[in-house]
C-alpha positions as a LaTeX table, in Angstrom:
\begin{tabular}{lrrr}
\hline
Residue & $x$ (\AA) & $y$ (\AA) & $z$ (\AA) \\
\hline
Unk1 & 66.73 & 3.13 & 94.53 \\
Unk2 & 65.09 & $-0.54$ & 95.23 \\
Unk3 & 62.06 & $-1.61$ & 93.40 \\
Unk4 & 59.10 & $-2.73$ & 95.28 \\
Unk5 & 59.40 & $-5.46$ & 97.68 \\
Unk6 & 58.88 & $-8.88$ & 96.66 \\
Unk7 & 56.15 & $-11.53$ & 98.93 \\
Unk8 & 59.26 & $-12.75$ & 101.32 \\
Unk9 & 61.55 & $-9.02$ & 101.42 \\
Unk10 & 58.13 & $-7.51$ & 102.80 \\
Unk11 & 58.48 & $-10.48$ & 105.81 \\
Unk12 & 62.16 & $-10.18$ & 106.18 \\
Unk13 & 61.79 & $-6.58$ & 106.92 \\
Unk14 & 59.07 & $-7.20$ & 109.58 \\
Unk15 & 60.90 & $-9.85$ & 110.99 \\
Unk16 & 60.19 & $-13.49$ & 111.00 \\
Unk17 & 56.93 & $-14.96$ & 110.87 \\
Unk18 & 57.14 & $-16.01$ & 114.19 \\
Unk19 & 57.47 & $-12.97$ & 115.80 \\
Unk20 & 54.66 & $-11.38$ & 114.45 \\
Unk21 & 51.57 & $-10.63$ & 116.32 \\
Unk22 & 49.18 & $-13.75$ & 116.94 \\
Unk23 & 46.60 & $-12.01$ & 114.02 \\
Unk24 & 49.32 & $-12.68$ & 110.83 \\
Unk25 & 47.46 & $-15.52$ & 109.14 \\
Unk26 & 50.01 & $-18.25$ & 109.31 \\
Unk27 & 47.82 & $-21.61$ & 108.35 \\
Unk28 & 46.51 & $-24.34$ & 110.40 \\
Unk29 & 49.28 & $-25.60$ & 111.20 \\
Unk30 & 50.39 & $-22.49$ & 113.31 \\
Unk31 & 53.56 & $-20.71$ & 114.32 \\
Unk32 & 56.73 & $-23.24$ & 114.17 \\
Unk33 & 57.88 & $-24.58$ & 117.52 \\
Unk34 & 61.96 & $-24.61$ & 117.54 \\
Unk35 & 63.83 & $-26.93$ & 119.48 \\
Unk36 & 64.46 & $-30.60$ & 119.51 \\
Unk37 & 61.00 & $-31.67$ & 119.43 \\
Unk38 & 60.11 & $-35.16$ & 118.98 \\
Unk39 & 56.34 & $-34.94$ & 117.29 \\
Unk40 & 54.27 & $-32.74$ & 115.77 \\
Unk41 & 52.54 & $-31.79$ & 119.65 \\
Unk42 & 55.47 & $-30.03$ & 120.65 \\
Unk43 & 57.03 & $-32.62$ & 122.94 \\
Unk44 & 60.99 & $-32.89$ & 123.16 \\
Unk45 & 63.90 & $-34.64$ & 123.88 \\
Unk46 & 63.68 & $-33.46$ & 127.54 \\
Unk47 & 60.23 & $-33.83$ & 127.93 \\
Unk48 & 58.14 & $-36.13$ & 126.38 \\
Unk49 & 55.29 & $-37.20$ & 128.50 \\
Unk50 & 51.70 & $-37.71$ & 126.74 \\
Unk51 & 51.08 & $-34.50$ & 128.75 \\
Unk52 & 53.65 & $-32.52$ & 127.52 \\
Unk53 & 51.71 & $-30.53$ & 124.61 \\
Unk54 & 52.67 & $-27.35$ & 125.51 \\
Unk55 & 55.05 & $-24.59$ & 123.62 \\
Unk56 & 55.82 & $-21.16$ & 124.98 \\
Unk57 & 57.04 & $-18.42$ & 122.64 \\
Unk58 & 60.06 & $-16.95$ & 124.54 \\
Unk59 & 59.37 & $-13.31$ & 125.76 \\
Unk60 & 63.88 & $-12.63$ & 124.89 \\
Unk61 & 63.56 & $-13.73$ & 120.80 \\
Unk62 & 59.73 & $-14.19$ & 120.39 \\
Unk63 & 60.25 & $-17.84$ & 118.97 \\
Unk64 & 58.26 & $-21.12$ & 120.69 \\
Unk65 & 60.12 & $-23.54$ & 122.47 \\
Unk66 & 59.13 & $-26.72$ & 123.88 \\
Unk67 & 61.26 & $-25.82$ & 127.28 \\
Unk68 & 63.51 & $-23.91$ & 128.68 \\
Unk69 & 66.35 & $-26.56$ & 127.83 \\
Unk70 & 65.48 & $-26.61$ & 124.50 \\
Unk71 & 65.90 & $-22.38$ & 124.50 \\
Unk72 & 69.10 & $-22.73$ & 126.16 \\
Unk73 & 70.58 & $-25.15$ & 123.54 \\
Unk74 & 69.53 & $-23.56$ & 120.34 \\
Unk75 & 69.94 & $-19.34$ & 121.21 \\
Unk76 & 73.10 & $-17.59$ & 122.15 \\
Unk77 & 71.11 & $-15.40$ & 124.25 \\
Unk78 & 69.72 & $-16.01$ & 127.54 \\
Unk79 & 66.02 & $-16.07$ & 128.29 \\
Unk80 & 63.98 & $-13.46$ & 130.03 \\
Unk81 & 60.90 & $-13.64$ & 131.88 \\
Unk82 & 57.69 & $-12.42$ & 130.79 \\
Unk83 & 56.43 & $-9.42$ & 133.21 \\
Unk84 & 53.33 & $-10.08$ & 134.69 \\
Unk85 & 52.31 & $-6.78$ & 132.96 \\
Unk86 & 52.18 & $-9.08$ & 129.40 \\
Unk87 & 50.43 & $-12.05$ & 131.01 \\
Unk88 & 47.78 & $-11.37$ & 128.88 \\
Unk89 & 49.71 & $-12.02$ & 125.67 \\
Unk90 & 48.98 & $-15.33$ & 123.38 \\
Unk91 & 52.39 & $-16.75$ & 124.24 \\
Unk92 & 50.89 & $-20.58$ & 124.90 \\
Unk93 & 50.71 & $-22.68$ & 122.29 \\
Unk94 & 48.67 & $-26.00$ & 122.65 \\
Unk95 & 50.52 & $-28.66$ & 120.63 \\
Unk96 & 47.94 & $-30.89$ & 120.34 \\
Unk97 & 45.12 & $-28.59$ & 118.56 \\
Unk98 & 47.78 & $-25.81$ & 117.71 \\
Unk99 & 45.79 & $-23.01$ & 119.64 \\
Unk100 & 47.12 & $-20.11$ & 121.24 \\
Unk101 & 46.15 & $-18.81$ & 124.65 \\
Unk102 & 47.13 & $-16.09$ & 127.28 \\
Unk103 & 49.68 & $-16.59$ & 129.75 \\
Unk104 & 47.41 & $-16.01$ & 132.26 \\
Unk105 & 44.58 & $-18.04$ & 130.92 \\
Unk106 & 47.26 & $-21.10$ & 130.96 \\
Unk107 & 48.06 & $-20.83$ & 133.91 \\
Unk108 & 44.72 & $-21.49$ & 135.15 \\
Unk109 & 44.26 & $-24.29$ & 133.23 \\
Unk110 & 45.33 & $-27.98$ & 133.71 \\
Unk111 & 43.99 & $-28.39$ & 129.92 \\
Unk112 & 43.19 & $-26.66$ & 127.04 \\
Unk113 & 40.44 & $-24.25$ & 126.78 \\
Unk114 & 39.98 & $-25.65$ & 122.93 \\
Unk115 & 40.55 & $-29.52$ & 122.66 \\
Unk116 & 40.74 & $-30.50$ & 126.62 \\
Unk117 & 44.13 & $-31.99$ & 126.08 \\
Unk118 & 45.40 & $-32.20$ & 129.60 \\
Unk119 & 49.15 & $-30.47$ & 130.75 \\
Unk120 & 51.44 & $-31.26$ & 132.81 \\
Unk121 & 51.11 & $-29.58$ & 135.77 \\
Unk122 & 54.41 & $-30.43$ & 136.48 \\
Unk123 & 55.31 & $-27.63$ & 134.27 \\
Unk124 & 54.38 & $-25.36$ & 136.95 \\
Unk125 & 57.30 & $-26.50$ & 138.79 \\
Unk126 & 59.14 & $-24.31$ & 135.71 \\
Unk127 & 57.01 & $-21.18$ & 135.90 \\
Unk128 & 60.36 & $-19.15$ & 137.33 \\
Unk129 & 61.85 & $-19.78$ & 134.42 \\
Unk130 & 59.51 & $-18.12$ & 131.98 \\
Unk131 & 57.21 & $-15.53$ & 133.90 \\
Unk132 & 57.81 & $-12.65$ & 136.81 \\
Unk133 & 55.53 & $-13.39$ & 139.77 \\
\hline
\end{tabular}
């Protein structure tokens, strides 16, 4: 028989922070962006633009990448796409202001919603790699 659960056994057992749903509280700072990021916006070694603010949490582990690349290099598992039936989840993450938004509401965007930091619409280019048509 276990006693009760202490603050970070309770999380363990739910799984990581950041693959909890977008309502754990999880401070201003938001959920951590994996990867070989070079700033606190969520730009990387691969791309690194003044546009490149964007992070999307990875529909496979749940965890936010920068890019595919940077998925590829850190996880032993490949990525899957995100079916268009769970565009509307909060799987965006705007690196400049930290807010999350739909996958469909990013993708008719060429900014964010919140702060008006402008993407790369490049990016779209990608869009095969991370959602179902």
């Amino acid at each position: 028989m276990t006693g009760p659960a202490r603050a970070g056994e309770q999380a363990d057992r739910n799984g990581p922070a950041d693959q909890r749903g977008p309502a754990d509280p999880r401070g201003p700072a938001g959920p951590h962006v994996y990867g070989a990021t070079v700033d606190d916006q969520t730009r990387c070694v691969h791309y690194a633009t003044p546009a490149d603010v964007v992070a999307i949490q990875f529909h496979c582990c749940r965890r936010f990448y920068p890019c595919f690349q940077c998925h590829a290099t850190a996880e032993t598992h490949p990525a899957t796409l995100w079916p268009a039936a769970d565009f509307a989840q909060p799987a965006i993450l705007c690196g400049v202001c930290r807010t999350r938004m739909s996958i469909s509401q990013y993708r008719d965007v060429h900014a964010c919603p919140h702060c008006a930091a402008p993407f790369n619409d490049g990016c779209r280019l990608h869009a095969h790699l991370y959602f179902a048509a």
